[in-house]
MIVORO-894550 format. One line per field, with one value per residue (C-alpha): residue in one letter; residue number from 1; x, y, z. Coordinates in steps of 0.1 Angstrom, whole numbers, plus 5000, padded with zeros to 4 digits. Each point is the difference from the previous one (the first is absolute). Example, Ala and Ser with C-alpha at 12.3 -4.5 7.8 and 13.67 -1.06 7.14 Angstrom:
# residues 2
aa: a_s;
i: 1_2;
X: 5123_5014;
Y: 4955_5034;
Z: 5078_4993;
***
This chain:
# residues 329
aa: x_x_x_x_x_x_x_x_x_x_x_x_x_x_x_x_x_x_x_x_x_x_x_x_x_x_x_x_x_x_x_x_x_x_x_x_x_x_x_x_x_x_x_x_x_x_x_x_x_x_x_x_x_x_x_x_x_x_x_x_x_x_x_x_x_x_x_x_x_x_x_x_x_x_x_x_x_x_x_x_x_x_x_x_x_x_x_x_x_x_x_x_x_x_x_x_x_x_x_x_x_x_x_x_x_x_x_x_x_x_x_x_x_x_x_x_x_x_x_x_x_x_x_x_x_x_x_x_x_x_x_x_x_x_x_x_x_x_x_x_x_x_x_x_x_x_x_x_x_x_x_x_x_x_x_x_x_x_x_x_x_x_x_x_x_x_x_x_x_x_x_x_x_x_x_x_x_x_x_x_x_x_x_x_x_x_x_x_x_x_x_x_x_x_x_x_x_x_x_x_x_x_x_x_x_x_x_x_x_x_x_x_x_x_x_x_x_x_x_x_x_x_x_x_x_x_x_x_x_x_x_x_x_x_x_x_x_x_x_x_x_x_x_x_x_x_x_x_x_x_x_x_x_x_x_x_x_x_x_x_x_x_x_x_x_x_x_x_x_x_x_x_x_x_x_x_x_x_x_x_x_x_x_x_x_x_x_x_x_x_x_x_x_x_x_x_x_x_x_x_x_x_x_x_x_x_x_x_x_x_x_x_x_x_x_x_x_x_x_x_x_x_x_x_x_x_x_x_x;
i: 1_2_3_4_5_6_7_8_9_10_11_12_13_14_15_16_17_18_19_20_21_22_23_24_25_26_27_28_29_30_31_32_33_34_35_36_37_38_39_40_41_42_43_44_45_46_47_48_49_50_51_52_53_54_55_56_57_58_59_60_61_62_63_64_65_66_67_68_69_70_71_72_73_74_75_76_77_78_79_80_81_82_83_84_85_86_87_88_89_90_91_92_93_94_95_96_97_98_99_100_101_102_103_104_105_106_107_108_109_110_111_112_113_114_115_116_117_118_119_120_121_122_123_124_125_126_127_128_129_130_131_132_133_134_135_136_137_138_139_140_141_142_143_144_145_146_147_148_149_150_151_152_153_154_155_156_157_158_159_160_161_162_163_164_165_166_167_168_169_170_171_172_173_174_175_176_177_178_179_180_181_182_183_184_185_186_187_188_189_190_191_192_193_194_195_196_197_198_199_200_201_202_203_204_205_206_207_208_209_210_211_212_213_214_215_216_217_218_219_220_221_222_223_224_225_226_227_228_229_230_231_232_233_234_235_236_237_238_239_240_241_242_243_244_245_246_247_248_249_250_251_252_253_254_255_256_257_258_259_260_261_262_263_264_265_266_267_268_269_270_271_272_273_274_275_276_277_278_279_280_281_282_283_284_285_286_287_288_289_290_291_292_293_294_295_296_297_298_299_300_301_302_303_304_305_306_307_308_309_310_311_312_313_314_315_316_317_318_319_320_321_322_323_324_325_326_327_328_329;
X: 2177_5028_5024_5035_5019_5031_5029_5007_4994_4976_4964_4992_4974_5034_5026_5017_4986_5027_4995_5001_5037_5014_4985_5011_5040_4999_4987_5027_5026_4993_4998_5031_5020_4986_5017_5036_4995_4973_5013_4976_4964_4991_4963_4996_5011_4975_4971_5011_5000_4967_4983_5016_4989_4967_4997_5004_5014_5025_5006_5040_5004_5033_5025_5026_5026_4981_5009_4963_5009_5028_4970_4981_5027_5010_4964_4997_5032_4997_4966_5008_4978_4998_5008_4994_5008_4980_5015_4965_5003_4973_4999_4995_4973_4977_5014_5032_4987_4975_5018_4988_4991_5025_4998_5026_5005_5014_4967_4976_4985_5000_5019_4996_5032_4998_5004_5021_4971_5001_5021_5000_5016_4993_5016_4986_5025_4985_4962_4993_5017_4975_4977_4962_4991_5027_4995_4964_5012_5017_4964_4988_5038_5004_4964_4988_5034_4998_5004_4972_5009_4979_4975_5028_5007_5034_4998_5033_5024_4998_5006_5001_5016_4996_5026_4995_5026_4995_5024_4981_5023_5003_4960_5007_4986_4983_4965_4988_4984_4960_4987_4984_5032_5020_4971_5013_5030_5001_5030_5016_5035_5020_5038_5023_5035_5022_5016_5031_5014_4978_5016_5034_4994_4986_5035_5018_4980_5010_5035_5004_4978_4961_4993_4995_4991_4964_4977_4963_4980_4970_4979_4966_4990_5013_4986_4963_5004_5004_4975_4973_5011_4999_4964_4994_5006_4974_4987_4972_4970_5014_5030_4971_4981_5034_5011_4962_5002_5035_4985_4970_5012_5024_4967_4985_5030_4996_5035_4996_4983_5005_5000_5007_4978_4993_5030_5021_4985_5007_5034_5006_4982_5022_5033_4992_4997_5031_5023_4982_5014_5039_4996_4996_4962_4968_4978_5001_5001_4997_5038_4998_4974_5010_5040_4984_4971_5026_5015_4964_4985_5023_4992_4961_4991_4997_5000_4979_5020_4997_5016_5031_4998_5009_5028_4988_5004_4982_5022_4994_4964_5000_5021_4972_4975_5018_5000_4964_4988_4992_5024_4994_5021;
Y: 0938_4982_5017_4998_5016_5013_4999_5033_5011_4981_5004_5039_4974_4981_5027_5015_5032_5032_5029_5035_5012_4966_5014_5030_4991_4971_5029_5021_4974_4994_5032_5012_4965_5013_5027_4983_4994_5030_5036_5022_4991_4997_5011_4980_4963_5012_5002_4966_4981_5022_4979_4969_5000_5014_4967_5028_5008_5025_5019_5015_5029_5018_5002_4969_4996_5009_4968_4987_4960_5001_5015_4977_4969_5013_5002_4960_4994_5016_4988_4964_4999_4978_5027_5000_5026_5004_5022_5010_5006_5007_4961_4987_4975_4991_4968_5016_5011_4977_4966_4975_4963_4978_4966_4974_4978_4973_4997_5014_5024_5037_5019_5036_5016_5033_5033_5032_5009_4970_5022_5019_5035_5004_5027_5007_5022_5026_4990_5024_4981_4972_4992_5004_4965_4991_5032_4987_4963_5020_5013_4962_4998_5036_4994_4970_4987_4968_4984_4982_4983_4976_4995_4999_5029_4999_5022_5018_5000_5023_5028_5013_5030_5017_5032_5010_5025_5033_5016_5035_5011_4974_4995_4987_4962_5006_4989_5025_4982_4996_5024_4961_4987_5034_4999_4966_5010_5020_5023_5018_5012_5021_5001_5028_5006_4997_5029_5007_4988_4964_5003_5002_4971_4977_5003_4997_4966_4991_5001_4985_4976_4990_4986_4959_4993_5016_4980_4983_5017_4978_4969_5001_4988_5029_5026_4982_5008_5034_5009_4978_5024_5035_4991_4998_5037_5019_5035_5024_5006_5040_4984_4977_5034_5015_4972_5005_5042_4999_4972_5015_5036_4984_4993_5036_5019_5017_4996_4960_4984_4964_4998_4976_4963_4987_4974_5031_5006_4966_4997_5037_4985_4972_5014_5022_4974_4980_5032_5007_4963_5008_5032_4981_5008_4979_5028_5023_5040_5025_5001_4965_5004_5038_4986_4972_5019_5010_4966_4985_5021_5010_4978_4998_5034_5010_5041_5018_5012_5037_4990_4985_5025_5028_4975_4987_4965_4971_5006_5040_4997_4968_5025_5024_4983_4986_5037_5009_4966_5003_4981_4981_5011;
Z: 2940_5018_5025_5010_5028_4992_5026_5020_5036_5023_5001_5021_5028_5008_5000_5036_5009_4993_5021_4986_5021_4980_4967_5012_5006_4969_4975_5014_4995_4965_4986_5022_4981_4966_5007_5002_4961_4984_5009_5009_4987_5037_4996_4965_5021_5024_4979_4981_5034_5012_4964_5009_5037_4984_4974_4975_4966_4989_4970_5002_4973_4989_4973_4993_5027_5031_5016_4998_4992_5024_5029_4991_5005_5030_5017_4992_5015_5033_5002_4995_4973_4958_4974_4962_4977_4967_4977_4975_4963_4972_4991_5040_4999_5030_5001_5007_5030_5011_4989_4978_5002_4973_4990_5011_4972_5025_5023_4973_5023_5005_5030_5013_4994_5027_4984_5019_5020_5021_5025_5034_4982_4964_4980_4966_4983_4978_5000_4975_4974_5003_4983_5009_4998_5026_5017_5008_5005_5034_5009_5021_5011_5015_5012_5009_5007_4980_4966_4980_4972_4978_5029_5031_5024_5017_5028_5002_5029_5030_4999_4965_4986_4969_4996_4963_4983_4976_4976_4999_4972_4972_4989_4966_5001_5031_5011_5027_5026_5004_5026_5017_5001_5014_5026_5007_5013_5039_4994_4969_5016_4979_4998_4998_4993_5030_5013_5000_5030_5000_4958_5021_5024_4972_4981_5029_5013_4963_5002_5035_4994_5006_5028_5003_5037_4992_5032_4995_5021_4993_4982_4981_5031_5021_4975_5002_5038_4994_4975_5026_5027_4978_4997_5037_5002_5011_4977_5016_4988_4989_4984_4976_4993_4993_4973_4982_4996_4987_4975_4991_5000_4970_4987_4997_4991_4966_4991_5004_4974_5018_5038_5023_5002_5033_4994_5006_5037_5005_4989_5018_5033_4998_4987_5030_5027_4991_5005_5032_5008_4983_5028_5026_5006_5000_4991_4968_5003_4974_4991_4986_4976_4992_4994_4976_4978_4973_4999_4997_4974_4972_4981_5005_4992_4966_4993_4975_4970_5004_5039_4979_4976_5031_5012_5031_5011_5025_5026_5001_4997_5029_5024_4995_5010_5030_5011_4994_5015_5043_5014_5034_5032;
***
């Protein structure tokens, strides 16, 4: 099967070193310019550039009008980095996603034509509205981070972002998503309603005016950098053990009918390590993973009916464990 490279940051062997206090200050930078343009929402650009940094996937939730798009925009603006928008519907075909090789009548060959993916920041726009044989055609992209179509894999550019969108209210016409390809994804972040102050601010940014001198912080080559030095951080042998009960314990709980997989201690091991690095720190303590376990297992864990039935939810049952599990000092 033939290969080609697609353009994007330089390979990691050839790249200059980043030290964790630069991570440290450029992470800070960008989030603190993000929020010139997205009031409030602090902890939710946070977690999205904790998955980017992480080469993870993010699955945004909340009604219509939460600003999730313009986020989204934002982030691959700041960050220096090719965005494409898809905006799903019941009748999106793979090869709307993938691309598709077309015949030029003037050479009498075939071409690749690139689909949407072929981007650094992706945003799939209500992902449950697709349908599942382009759902799955994601599954090798959000995955293996590459294309293969009619025996050639294009490898995608570096780095690679997928932040998918949820209308949790309209489900009429909706595919809900595969628990294989939710597992896919390292965060599901839900957005609420501003208050009513950050309401306020957003009318008033409005009428004045949105702001146009919005800085690059970065390049697809200065985000590569980063995610090579968030996996330099160090994590103790108690912080491992730590990761694996809180897993496994999701595992054994009778209200859980569906625990965690061991690609959820990974993700939570390395989700874990990359805010270590946006702190400042090249090792990981128990506040890292603790701050993140919500983040990384919504969406993983699957209750038992009677558990819905009484009204509890994931994120209840994930804070109780993280207070029966022995925590390391």
């Amino acid at each position: 099967m033939a290969t080609e490279e697609a353009t994007g940051a330089e390979p990691a062997e050839v790249l200059q070193p980043m030290s964790i206090d630069e991570v440290h200050s450029l992470s800070s930078d960008i989030i603190r310019e993000c929020g010139r343009i997205i009031v409030g929402k602090e902890d939710i650009l946070r977690d999205v550039l904790i998955a980017f940094l992480s080469n993870g996937h993010v699955v945004l939730e909340g009604v219509p009008g939460l600003a999730k798009t313009y986020m989204a925009r934002t982030f691959a603006s700041i960050l220096g980095c090719a965005f494409k928008r898809i905006q799903l519907t019941v009748d999106t075909l793979p090869a709307d996603l993938l691309g598709s090789n077309v015949f030029n009548q003037r050479t009498g060959e075939f071409w690749y034509r690139k689909g949407p993916v072929f981007s650094n920041l992706v945003l799939a726009d209500e992902i449950n509205r697709c349908p599942p044989k382009s759902q799955s055609a994601l599954l090798e992209v959000m995955e293996e981070r590459q294309v293969s179509i009619e025996g050639v894999t294009r490898k995608l550019p570096r780095p690679f972002l997928i932040i998918a969108t949820q209308n949790p209210v309209e489900q009429e016409g909706t595919y809900p998503l595969p628990e294989a390809q939710l597992d896919r994804f390292m965060f599901r972040l839900i957005l609420d309603y501003p208050t009513g102050s950050e309401e306020a601010e957003v009318i008033r940014r409005k009428h004045i005016g949105e702001a146009s001198d919005l800085r690059v912080l970065a390049d697809p080559t200065t985000i590569a950098r980063m995610q090579n030095a968030c996996k330099t951080v160090y994590i103790e042998e108690d912080i491992i053990n730590y990761i694996r009960d809180i897993v496994i314990r999701t595992r054994n709980d009778p209200q859980i009918l569906l625990g965690g997989s061991p690609r959820a201690s990974l993700v939570l091991m390395g989700a874990s390590k990359t805010r270590a690095a946006m702190d400042g720190r090249d090792y990981v303590v128990p506040e890292d993973v603790r701050m993140l376990t919500v983040q990384c297992l919504n969406h993983r864990l699957v209750l038992k009916p009677e558990a819905e039935l009484e009204g509890l939810s994931v994120e209840r049952l994930v804070s109780k464990i993280l207070g029966e599990v022995d925590c390391p000092r």
